[in-house]
DOBA-270092 format. One record per residue (C-alpha): x, y, z; residue in three letters. Coordinates in steps of 0.1 Angstrom, whole numbers, plus 2048, in hexadecimal, padded with zeros to 3 digits. Layout:
N
XYZALA ...
END
This chain:
467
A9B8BB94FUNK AA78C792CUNK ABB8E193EUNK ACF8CE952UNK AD68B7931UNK AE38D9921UNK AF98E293FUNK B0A8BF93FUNK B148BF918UNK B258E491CUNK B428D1923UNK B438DD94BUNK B5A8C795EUNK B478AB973UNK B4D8A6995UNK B5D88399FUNK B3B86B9A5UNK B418659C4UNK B448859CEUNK B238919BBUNK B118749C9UNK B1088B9EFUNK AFA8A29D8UNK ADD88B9CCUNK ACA88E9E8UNK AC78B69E4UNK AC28B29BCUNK AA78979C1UNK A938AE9DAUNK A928C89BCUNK A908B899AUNK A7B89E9ABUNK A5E8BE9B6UNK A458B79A1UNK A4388E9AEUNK A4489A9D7UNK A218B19CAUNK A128909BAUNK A1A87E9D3UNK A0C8919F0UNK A2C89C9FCUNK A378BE9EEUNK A458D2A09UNK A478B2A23UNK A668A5A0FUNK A7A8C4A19UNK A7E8B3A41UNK A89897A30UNK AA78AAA1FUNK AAE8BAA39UNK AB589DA4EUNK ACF890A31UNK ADE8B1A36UNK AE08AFA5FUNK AF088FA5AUNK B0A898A40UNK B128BAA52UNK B1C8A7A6EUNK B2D891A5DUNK B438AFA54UNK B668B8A63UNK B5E8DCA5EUNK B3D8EAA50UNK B4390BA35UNK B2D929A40UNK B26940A27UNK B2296BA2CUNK B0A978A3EUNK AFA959A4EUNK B01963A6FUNK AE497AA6BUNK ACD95DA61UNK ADA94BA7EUNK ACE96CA95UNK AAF962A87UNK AAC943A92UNK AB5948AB1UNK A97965AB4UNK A7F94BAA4UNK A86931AC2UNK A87950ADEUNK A68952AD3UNK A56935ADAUNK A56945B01UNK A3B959AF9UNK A27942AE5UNK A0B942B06UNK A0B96AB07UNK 9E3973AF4UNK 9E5994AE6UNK 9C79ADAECUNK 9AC9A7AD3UNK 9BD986AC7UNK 9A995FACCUNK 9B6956AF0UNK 9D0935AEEUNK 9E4922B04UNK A0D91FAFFUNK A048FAAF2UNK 9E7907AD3UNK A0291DAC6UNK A1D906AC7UNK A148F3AA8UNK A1890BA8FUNK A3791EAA5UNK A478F8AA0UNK A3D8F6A7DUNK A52916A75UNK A6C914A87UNK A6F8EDA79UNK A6C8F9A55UNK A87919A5DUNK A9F8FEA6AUNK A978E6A4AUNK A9C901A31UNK ABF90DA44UNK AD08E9A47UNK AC68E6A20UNK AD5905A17UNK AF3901A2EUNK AFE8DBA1FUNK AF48E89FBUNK B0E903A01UNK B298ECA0BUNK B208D49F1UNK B298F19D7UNK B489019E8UNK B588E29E6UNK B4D8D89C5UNK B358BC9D0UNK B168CC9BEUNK B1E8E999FUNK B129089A3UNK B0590397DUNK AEF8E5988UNK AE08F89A5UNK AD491198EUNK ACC8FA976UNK AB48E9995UNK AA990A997UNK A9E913979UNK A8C8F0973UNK A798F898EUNK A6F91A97CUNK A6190095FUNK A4D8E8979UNK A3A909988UNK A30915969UNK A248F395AUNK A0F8F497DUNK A07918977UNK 9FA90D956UNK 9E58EF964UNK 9D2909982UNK 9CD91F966UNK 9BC90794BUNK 9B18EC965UNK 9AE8FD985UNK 9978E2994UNK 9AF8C7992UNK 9B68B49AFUNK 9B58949BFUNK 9BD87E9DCUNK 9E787A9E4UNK 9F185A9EFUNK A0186AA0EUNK 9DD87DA12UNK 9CE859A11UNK 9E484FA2AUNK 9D8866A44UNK 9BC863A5DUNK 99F876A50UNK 99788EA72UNK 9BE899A64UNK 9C0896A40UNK 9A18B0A3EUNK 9B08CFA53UNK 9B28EAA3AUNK 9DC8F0A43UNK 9E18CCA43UNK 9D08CDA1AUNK 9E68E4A11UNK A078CFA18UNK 9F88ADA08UNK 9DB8B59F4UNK 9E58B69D0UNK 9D58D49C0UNK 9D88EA99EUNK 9C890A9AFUNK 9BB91F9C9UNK 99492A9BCUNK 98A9499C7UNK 96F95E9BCUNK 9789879C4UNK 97198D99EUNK 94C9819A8UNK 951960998UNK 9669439A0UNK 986948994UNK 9A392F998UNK 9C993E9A2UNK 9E5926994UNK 9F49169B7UNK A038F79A9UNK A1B8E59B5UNK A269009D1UNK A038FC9E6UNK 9F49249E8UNK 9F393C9CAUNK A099559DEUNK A2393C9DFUNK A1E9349BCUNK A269539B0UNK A4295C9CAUNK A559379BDUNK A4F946999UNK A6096499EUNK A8195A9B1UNK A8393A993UNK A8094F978UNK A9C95E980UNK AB093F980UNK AA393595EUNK AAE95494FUNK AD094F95EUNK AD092A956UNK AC3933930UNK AD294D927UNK AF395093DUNK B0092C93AUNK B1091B91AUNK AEE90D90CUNK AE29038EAUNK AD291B8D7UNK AB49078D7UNK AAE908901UNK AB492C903UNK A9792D8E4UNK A839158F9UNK A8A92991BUNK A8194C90BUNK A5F9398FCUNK A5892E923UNK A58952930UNK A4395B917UNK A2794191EUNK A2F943946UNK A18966943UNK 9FF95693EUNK 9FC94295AUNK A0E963972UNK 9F2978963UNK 9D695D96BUNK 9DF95E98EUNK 9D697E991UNK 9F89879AAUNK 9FA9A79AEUNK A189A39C9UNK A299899A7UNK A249A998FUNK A339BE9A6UNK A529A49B1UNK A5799F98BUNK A5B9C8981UNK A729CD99EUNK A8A9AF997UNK A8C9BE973UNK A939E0983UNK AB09D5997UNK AC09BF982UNK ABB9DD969UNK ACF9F2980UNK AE99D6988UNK AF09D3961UNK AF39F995FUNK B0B9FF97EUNK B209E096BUNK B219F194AUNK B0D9D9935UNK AEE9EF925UNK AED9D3911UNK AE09BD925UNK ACC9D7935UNK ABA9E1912UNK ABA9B990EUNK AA29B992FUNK A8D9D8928UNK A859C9905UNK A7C9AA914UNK A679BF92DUNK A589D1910UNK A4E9B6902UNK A3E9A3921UNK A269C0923UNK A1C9C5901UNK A159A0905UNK 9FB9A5921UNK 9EE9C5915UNK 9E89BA8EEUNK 9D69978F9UNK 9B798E910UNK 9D499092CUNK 9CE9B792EUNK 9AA9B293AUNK 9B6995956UNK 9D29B1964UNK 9B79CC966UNK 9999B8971UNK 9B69B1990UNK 9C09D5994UNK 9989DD99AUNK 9929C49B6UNK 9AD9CA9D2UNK 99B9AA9E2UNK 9B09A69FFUNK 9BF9C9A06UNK 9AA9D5A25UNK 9B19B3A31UNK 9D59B2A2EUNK 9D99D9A38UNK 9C09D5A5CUNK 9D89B2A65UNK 9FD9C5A5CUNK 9ED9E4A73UNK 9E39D1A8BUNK A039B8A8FUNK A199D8A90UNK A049E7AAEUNK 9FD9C3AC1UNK A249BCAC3UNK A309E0AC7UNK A1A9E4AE5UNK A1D9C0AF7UNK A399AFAEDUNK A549C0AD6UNK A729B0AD9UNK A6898BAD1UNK A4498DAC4UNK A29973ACEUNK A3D951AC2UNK A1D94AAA7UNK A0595AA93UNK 9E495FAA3UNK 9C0967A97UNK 9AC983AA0UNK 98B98AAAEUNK 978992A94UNK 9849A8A76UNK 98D9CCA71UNK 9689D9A6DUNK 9599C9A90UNK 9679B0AAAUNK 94499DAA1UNK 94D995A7CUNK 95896DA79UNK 954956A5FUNK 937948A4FUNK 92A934A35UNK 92694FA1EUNK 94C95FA25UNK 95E947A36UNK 97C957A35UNK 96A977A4BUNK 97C980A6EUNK 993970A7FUNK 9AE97EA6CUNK 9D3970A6EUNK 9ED988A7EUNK A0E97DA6EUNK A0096AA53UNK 9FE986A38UNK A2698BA31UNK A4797EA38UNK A4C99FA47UNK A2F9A2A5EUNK A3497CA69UNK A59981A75UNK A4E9A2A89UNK A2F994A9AUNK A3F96EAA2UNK A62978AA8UNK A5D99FAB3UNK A789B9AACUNK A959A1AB1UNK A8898AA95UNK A849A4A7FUNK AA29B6A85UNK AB7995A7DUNK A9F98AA59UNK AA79AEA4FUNK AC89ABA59UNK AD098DA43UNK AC1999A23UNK AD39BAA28UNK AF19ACA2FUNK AED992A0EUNK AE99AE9F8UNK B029C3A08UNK B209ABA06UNK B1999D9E7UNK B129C09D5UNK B319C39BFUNK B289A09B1UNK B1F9A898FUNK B20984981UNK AFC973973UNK AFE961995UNK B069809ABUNK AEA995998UNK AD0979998UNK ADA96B9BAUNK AD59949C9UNK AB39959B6UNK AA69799C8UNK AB19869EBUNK AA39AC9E3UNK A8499B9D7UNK A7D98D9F6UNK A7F9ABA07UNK A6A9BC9F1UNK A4D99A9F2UNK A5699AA1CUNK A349B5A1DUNK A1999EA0CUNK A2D979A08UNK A34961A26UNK A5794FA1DUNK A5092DA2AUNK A56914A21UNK A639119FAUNK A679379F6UNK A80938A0EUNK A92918A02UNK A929249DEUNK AA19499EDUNK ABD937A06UNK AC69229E9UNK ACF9409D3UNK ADE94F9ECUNK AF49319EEUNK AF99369C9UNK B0295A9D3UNK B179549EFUNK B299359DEUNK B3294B9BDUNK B529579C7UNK B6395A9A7UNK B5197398FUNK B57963972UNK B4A94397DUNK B2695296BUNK B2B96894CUNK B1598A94FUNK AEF989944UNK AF6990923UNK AF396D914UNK B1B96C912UNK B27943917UNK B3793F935UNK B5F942938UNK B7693394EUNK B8C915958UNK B7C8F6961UNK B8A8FB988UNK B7591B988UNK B5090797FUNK B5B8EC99CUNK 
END
């Protein structure tokens, strides 16, 4: 929490205390991260702060709406519609009733509605001063330090993990389903062994390696921006630039190719940003740092991780037979509002006979929707539900394009990276928290000197303009 320490003593004003004290709730579910993980919580604590927010929403005489979230709200509405076809089995897909598919249908459209209200209060908490824009991205960038620390932990102790007390709590027929172990079983890493040896991907605290390095990404923009962008000591903005440098090594450990790639295209377009601006400093300032990054990986034992990666593609025939076949199951049978769920398939893409087995338990019965945030939307929530998720980010990006503060730039990065991640990343659940909160940072940042540009210039500005 050294960050938020260096925020406070740059002299920003403070919000009266009890008119902060509405935004504890919504700093304790960040800061406070890494203890919901230990604890067996992790992603559970976000229906928790989302019933705060009902509650103090309500409470409201008028509730702020930022731009563009009618879109979002497009998509919700496609996500319920949905739910109609939820007893609707798709040729060539495991045969279910309308009740078997509404568990995970329910758990979506839960977690969608959880991560909205959140995003909602948090951007009335900061429009009306309740909750600065520089603690939020302060939050934000601490959380950039607690998934590295657990990158580093699934990297040099992969096979940690033990018991939660929630996990304890639970009756054993429940606590052992494999999607239930995910939510409460604390765990450094997913082991997997596509190199032809076990081989553990950092996961920790976020649950899956995907997710892992999809939270890295959208938080390390924030700690640049909360480093580098904000009136800091020297000594964090040392201490922040040291981080990146040992955060490779966990990003490379993982072995995420869909990371590498999410990382080089933020760089790209905050590159172009900075140059439409007219600051090729900072745009030199990011190639160096680039420059550097790979010289790093290619000039240490890192170089031989990346290309060991590049030479198994692992899961590519996997991911490429369940995209074609989502795209041709909704198309054909159900187009406008999808299937309500995911569902499995009969067999794999070589014979309707493959299924799983001791030896490859993860053979057949391959997940239609589960390989992208993209192909999820489309085969759940059909054309309509995709239309509307496109919509949004689109319509983010587009409104807040001539936003060329740190916030605008960082707070566009996140929403363009999401569209880029939306073909191999699913966004639920703390993905898509961590994405509507920046866009609440974007949204919110309606003065553009609030944030000096990335160029490591100190903020300026009255003290009514950082309420």
């Amino acid at each position: 929490m050294t960050l938020l320490a260096a925020a406070r003593s740059a002299g920003l004003r403070r919000v009266p205390e009890a008119s902060a004290r509405e935004g504890a709730t919504l700093t304790l579910l960040l800061a406070a991260y890494p203890l919901w993980w230990a604890l067996g919580m992790g992603v559970l604590v976000i229906p928790f702060a989302a019933a705060v927010a009902a509650v103090r929403l309500v409470r409201r005489r008028s509730i702020a709406v930022p731009p563009a979230f009618g879109w979002w709200m497009l998509f919700l509405v496609a996500v319920t519609l949905s739910l109609a076809n939820l007893g609707v089995d798709p040729p060539g897909t495991v045969a279910g009733t309308w009740l078997d598919n509404l568990p995970g249908a329910t758990f979506r459209l839960g977690f969608y509605c959880c991560c909205t209200l959140i995003a909602l209060w948090a951007y009335n908490l900061v429009v009306e001063g309740r909750l600065r824009r520089e603690r939020l991205v302060v939050l934000l960038a601490w959380l950039f330090v607690v998934t590295v620390a657990g990158g580093l932990l699934g990297t040099f102790a992969g096979h940690f993990e033990y018991t939660s007390p929630v996990e304890a709590l639970l009756p054993k027929s429940v606590a052992k389903d494999g999607f239930v172990q995910s939510l409460v079983h604390p765990a450094a890493a997913q082991t997997m062994d596509f190199l032809g040896y076990e081989t553990p991907r950092p996961a920790a605290p976020w649950g899956y390696t995907n997710t892992w390095g999809n939270n890295f990404a959208i938080t390390a923009v924030w700690l640049v921006v909360a480093a580098f962008c904000l009136p800091v000591r020297t000594r964090w903005r040392v201490g922040a630039a040291a981080l990146l440098a040992v955060s490779l090594v966990p990003a490379v450990y993982s072995m995420n190719r869909g990371l590498w790639l999410g990382l080089a295209a933020i760089a790209v377009f905050v590159a172009l940003r900075l140059l439409v601006s007219g600051r090729p400093g900072g745009m030199l300032a990011l190639g160096g740092a680039g420059c550097a990054a790979v010289l790093l990986v290619v000039l240490t034992p890192l170089g031989t991780v990346v290309q060991a990666r590049m030479d198994n593609g692992h899961s590519d025939e996997g991911r490429a037979f369940s995209s074609e076949r989502a795209t041709e199951l909704v198309v054909a049978h159900s187009p406008v509002l999808g299937f309500g769920s995911t569902r499995k398939t009969l067999g794999s893409g070589e014979s309707i006979a493959v299924g799983p087995t001791p030896e490859c338990p993860r053979c057949g019965g391959r997940t239609l929707g589960g390989n992208g945030q993209l192909w999820q939307v489309m085969f759940a929530h059909g054309i309509a539900g995709t239309v509307a998720y496109l919509g949004f980010a689109l319509a983010v990006l587009w409104r807040f394009r001539s936003d060329h503060s740190a916030v605008g730039i960082a707070g566009s990065a996140v929403v363009g990276f999401s569209l880029i991640t939306m073909f191999y990343y699913n966004a639920l659940v703390t993905p898509l928290l961590l994405t509507l909160l920046s866009y609440v940072l974007l949204a919110a940042n309606r003065t553009p000197e609030a944030l000096a540009p990335l160029h490591g210039t100190e903020l300026q500005g009255t003290e009514t303009e950082y309420r």
